[in-house]
C-alpha positions as CSV (number, residue, x, y, z in Angstrom):
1,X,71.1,136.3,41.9
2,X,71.0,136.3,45.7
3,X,69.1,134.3,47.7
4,X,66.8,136.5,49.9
5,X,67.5,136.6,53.3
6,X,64.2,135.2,55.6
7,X,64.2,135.9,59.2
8,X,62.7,133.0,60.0
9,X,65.6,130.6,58.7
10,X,67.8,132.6,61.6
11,X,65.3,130.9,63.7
12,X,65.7,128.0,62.7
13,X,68.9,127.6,62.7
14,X,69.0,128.5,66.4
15,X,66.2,126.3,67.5
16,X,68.0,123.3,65.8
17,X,71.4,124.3,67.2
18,X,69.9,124.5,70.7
19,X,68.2,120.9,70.1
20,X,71.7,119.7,69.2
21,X,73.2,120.4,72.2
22,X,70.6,119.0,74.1
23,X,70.7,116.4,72.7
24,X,74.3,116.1,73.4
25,X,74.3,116.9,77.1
26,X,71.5,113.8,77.1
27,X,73.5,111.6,75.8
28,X,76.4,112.6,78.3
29,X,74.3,112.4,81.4
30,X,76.3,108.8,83.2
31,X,73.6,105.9,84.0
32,X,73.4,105.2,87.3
33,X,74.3,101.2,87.8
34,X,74.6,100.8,91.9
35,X,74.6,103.7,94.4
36,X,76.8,102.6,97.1
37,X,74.1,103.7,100.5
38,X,74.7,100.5,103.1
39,X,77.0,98.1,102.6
40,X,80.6,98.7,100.8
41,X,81.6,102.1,100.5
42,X,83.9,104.8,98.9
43,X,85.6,103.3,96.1
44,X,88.6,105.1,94.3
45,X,89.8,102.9,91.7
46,X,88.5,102.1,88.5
47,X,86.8,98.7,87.2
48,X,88.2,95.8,85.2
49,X,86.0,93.5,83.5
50,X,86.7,89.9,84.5
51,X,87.1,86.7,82.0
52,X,83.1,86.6,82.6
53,X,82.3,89.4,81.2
54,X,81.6,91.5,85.1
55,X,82.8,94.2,85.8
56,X,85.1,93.7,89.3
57,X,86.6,96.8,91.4
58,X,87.1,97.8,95.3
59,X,85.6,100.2,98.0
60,X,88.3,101.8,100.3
61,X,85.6,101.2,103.2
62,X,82.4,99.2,104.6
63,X,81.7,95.8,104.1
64,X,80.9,93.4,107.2
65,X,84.4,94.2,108.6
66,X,84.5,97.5,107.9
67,X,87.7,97.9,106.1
68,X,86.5,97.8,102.4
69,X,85.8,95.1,99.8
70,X,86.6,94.0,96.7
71,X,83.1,93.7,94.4
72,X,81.4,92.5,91.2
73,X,78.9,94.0,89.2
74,X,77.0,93.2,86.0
75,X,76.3,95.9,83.0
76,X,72.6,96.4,84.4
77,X,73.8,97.0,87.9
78,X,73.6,93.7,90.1
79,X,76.1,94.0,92.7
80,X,77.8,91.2,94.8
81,X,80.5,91.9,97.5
82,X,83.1,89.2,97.3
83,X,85.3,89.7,100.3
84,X,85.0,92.2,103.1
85,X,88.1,93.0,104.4
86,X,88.5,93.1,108.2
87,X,92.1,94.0,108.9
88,X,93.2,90.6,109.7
89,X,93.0,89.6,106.2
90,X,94.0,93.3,104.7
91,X,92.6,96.7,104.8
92,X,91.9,99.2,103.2
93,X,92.0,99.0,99.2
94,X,92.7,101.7,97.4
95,X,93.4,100.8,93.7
96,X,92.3,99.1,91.1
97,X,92.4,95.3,90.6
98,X,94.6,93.3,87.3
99,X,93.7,90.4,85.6
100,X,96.1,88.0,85.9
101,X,97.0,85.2,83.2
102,X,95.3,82.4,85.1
103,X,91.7,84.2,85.1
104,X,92.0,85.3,88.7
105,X,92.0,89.5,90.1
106,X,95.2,90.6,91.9
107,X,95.7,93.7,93.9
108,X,96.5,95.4,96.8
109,X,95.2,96.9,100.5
110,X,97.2,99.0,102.3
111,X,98.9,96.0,104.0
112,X,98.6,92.9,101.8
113,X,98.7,91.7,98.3
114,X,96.3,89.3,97.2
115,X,94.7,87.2,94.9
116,X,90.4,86.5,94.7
117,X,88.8,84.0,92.1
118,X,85.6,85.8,90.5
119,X,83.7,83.6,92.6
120,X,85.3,85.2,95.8
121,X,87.9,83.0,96.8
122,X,90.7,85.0,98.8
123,X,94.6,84.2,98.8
124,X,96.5,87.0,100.9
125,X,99.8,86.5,99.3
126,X,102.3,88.9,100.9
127,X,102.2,90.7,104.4
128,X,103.6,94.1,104.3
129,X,105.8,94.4,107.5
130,X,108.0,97.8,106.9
131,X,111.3,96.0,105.6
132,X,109.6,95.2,102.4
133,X,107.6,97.9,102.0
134,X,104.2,99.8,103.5
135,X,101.3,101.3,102.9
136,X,100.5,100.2,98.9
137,X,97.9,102.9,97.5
138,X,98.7,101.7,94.0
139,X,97.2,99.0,91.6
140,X,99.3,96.2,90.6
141,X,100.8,95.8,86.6
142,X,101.3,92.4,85.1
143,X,104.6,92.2,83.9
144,X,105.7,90.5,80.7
145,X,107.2,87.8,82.6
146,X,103.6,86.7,84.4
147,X,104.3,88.6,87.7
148,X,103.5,91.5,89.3
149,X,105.0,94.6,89.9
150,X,103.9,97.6,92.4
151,X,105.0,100.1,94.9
152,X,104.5,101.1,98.4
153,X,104.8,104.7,99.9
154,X,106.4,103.8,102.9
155,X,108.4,101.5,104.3
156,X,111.6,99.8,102.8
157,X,115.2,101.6,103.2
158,X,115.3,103.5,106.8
159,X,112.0,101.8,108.3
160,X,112.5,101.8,112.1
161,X,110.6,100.6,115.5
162,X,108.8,104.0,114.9
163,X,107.8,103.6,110.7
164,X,109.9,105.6,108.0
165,X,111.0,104.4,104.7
166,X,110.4,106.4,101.7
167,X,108.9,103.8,99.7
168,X,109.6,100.7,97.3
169,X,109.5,99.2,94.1
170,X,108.5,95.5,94.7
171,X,108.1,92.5,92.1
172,X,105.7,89.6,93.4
173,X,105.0,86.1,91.5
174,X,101.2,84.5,91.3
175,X,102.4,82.2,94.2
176,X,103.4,85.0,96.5
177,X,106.7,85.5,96.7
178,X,107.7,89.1,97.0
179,X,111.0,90.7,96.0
180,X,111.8,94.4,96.9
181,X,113.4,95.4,93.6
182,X,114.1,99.3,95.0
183,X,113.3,101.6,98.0
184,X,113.1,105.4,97.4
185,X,115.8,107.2,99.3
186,X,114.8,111.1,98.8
187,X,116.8,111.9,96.4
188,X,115.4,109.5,93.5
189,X,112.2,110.2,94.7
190,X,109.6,109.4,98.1
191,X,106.4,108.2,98.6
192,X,104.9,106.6,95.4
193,X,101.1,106.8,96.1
194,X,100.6,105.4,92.3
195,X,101.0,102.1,90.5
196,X,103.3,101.7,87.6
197,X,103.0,101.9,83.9
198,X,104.5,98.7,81.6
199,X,106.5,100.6,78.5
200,X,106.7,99.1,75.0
201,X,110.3,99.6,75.9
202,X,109.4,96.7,78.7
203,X,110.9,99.1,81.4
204,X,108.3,100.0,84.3
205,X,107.5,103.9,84.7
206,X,105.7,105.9,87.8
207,X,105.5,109.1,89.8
208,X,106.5,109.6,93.6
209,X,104.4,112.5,95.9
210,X,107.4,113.8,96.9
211,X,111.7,114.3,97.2
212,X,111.1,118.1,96.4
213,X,107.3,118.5,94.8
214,X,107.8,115.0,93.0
215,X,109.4,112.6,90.4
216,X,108.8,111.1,87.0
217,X,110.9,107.8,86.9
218,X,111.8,104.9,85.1
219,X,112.6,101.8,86.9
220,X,114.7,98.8,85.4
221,X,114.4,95.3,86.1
222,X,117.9,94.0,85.8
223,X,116.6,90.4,86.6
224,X,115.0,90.6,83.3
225,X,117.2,92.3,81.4
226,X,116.0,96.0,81.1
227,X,119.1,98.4,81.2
């Protein structure tokens, strides 16, 4: 025997369905922790959460010097700014930071590496000076071997008086000493504006902006073994 149809289950139906997805688009609606008005400004990267339990990232810009900071934040939005970059200690971050082994953040501005306690302590550990690279945009990934490993979009192989250089692959230890494992020549690739990825295969991967409309690669570490 079938079930007679009622109009009003139709109804229903649609008034629940509609209640579902508002519910949905509720629960999708982002929480606003900090609003970044005065103060640091414009960041790009994402966050990593520190030993602590904070949350610790960068702003490309502001900050007392003007040339971004590096920040920490709790989950219900207190925000401190750690350092303020002024160009004489680094400019300009644009990625994300990396937890290192020892507890402390690592990462880059567009002329330095560097290393800050979650208290705020800065270490500048390399200067970027053309030969050995330019202009980092990426984040820095912890090898297996406890250093890091990044890239710079300019600079290396063919930097002149007057810039060039299509970019390097460079390895650099907690202490700060920097090796440039590979520059970019055109035709493997220029102008890596990304960080790398660590494979299971423990060989480094990454993408350059251009050499044509850009490059997938994969980057061995013959120092450690990678082939």
């Amino acid at each position: 025997m079938k079930t007679p149809f009622h109009p009003n289950a139709l109804l229903c139906s649609a008034l629940l369905f509609n209640g579902l997805l508002a519910a949905v688009g509720q629960t999708l609606q982002p929480q606003v922790l900090y609003n970044f008005q005065r103060g640091p400004a414009n960041p790009r990267a994402s966050l990593v959460q520190g030993p602590d339990g904070n949350f610790y990232g960068t702003t490309q810009d502001g900050g007392s010097g003007g040339s971004g900071t590096v920040f920490k934040v709790t989950n219900n939005g207190v925000l401190t700014t750690l350092v303020s970059f002024t160009g004489s200690n680094g400019a300009n971050p644009s990625a994300a930071l990396a937890l290192g082994r020892d507890g402390a953040l690592y990462g880059t501005t567009e002329t330095t590496v560097f290393k800050v306690t979650t208290d705020g302590v800065l270490t500048t550990l390399v200067w970027f000076n053309g030969t050995n690279g330019a202009i980092a945009l990426g984040g820095l990934v912890l090898g297996s071997d406890g250093c890091f490993y990044g890239t710079t979009s300019t600079g290396g192989i063919g930097y002149g008086a007057y810039g060039g250089g299509n970019g390097t692959v460079f390895k650099v230890t907690t202490n700060g000493v920097l090796t440039t494992l590979a520059s970019f020549n055109g035709t493997n690739g220029m102008s890596p504006l990304a960080g790398l990825t660590l494979g299971r295969d423990g060989n480094f991967y990454g993408t350059t902006f251009y050499g044509g409309t850009g490059y997938v690669y994969r980057f061995v570490d013959v120092h450690n073994g990678y082939q």
